[in-house]
N, C-alpha and C positions, 0 to 999 in steps of 0.2 A: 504493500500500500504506500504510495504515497505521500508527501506533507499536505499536499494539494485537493486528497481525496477525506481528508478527516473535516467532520464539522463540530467536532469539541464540545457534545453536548447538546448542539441545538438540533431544530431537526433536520429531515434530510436537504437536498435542495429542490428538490422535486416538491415535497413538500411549503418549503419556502417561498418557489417561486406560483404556488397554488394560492395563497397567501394574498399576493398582489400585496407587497407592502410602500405603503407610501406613509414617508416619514415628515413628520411635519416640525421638527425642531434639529436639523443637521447646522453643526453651528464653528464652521472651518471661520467664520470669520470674527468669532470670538477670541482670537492673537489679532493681532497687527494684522491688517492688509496689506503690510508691504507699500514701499516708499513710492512705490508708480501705482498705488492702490487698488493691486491685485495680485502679487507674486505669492503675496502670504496666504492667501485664500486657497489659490491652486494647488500651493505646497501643503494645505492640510486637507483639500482634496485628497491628494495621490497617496496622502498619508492615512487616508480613511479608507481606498477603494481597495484594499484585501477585506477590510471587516461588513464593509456596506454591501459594494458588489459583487466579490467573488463567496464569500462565507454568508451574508445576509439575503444575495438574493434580490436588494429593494431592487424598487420598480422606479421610485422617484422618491426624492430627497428635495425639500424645502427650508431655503435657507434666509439668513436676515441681512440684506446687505444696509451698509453707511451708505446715503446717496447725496451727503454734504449741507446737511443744515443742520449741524452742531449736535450728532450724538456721538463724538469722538472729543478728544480733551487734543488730538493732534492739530493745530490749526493749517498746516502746509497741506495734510493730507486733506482735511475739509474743502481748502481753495481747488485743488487738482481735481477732485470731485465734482465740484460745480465747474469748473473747465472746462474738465473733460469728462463728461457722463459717461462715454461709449467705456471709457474704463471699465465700469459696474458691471458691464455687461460680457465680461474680457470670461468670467467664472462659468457663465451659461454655455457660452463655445466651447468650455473645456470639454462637459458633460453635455451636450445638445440633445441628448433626447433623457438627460434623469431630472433636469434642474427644475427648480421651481423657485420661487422668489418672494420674500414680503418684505418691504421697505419696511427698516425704523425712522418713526417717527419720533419727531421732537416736540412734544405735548408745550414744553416751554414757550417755544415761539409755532405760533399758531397760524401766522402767515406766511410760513415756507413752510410749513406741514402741508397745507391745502396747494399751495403750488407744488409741491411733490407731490400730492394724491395724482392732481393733473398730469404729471410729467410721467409716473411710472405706472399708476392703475387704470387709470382712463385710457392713456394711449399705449399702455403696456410696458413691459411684458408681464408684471410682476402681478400675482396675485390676490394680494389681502398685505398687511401691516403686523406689524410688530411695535407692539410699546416695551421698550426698557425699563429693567429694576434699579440698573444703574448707570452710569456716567453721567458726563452733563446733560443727557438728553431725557433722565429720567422725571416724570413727575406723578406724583400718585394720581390715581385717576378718578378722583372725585373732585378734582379740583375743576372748575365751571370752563376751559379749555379744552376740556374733554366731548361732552356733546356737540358742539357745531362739529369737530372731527370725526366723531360717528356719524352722523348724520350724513356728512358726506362721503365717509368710506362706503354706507348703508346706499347709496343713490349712486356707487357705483359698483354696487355688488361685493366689495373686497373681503375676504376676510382679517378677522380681529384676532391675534395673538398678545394676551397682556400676560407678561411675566408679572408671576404672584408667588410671594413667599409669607409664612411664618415664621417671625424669629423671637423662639424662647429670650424672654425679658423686654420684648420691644424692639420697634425698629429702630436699626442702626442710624438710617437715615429718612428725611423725609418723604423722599421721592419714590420709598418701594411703593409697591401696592401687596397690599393682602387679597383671599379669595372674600375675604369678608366685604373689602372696600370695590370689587369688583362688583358685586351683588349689587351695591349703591347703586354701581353706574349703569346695570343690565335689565336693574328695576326702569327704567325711564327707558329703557327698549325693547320690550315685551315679546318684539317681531322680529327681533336682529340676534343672531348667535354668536358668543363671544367665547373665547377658549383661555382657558385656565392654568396655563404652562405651571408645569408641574406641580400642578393638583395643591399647590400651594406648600409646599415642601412636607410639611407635618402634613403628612395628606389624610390620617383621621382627622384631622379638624377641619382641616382644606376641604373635603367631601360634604361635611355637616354643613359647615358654610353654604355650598352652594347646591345643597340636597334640593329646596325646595324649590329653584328658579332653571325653570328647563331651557330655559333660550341660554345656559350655561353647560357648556362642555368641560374635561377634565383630559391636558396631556399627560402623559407618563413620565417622562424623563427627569434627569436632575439630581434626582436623591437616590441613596444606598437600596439597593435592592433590601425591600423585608417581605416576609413570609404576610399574604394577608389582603393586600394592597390591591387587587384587581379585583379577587374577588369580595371585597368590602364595597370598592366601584361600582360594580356590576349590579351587584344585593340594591343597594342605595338610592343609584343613579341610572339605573339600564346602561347594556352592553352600547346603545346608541349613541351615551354620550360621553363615552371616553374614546381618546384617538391617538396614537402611538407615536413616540418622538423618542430618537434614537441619543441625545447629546453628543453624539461623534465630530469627531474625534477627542473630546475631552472625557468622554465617560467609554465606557468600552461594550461591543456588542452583546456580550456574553451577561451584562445587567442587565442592559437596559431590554434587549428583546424577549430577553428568559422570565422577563415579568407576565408578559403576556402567555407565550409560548407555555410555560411550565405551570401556569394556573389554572386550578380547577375550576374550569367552567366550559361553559359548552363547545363546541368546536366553530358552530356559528358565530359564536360571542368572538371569538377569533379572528373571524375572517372581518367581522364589523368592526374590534380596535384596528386591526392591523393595516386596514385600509378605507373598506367601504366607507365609515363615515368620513373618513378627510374629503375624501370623492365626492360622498353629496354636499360638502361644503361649499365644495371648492364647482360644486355646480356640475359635476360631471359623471358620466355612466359610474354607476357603483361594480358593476360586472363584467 
């Protein structure tokens, strides 16, 4: 046997690629992007595609790029951004047929936020949005900045990725959001789906929080695999609304998919974190 033929526990790849997994928190551009504001991206591409696509199988991997209105503390790389856009776009050619994309948005300043909606969701390529827990671009999301920004991610279909954590004793900083302070903002969108990246890291709490408010989804990634977690999810929340995100390259596939994979629950419940709902989110065939 081979090195090449071992899947270390997960399953086979037959199996994996039945799966159809599209991953909705791949996150290469959490280092640096590199001083021509793409090298570093690429390099943690090619530094993921033994775990993603040869061992994982995905089908698509959805990423959060900088697109230059101050969610970076780099100022040169900010300016080269809005220079040069087509840079942003340097990571999609790498992978042309896995990539996906949600711009981070900068809640802080509110009128280059809406001029990025226009730039990269409206007229493409990019998906839906990412709000940040941290850098300068982060701002919790009950602050009143926030709805005219729904509203118009919502009037152009995008999807919402808000990083939410819990941190034993209080937040460090102002600008996280919780799954609790998420709920605020999802109460005033009744009709709009908003995703819960990492279940809010304490994810019993994180779950309870956003048990009662269905237009609230729950991603997987982020925190230490424990025994309990999906299917507490599943019990709670139905298999519908949670959806699978790998943290790769910084977290490793063997947590983050063996959550899903190795949990006891149905076999459909599978196939619907592992993919199908990213799919109806993201507005496209589930099958």
């Amino acid at each position: 046997m081979q090195l090449s033929d071992l899947t270390f526990g997960l399953p086979e790849r037959e199996q994996l690629e039945r799966y159809r997994i599209w991953d909705s928190y791949f996150t290469p551009s959490h280092g640096h992007p590199g001083n021509d504001g793409y090298s570093g991206i690429i390099a943690e591409m090619d530094r993921a595609k033994r775990a993603a696509l040869e061992l994982g199988r995905f089908e698509k991997l959805c990423f959060f790029p900088h697109v230059g209105i101050g969610t970076t503390s780099d100022s040169a790389l900010e300016k080269l951004l809005r220079e040069k856009p087509e840079l942003i776009l340097k990571s999609f050619e790498h992978w042309p047929e896995k990539m996906l994309g949600m711009i981070q948005l900068n809640a802080n300043d509110k009128s280059a936020s809406l001029d990025a909606l226009d730039r990269w969701l409206r007229d493409g390529p990019m998906c839906g949005v990412y709000f940040p827990g941290g850098g300068p671009g982060a701002l919790c999301c009950t602050h009143p900045n926030f709805p005219p920004l729904v509203e118009r991610i919502a009037e152009l279909g995008g999807v919402i990725m808000q990083h939410t954590w819990f941190v034993t004793g209080g937040k460090p900083k102002p600008g996280m959001s919780t799954p609790s302070e998420l709920v605020e903002l999802a109460i005033k969108f009744p009709e709009y789906a908003f995703v819960c990246a990492h279940a809010g890291g304490e994810w019993e709490k994180g779950i309870r929080a956003v048990a009662d408010y269905p237009n609230i989804l729950v991603e997987t990634s982020g925190f230490d695999a424990t025994a309990g977690f999906i299917e507490m999810a599943v019990r709670e929340l139905g298999p519908e609304r949670i959806i699978f995100g790998s943290h790769l390259p910084s977290r490793s596939l063997g947590t983050e998919l063996s959550k899903v994979t190795a949990a006891v629950i149905d076999e459909s419940a599978k196939f619907q974190i592992l993919g199908e709902n990213f799919r109806r989110l993201l507005g496209e065939s589930t099958r």
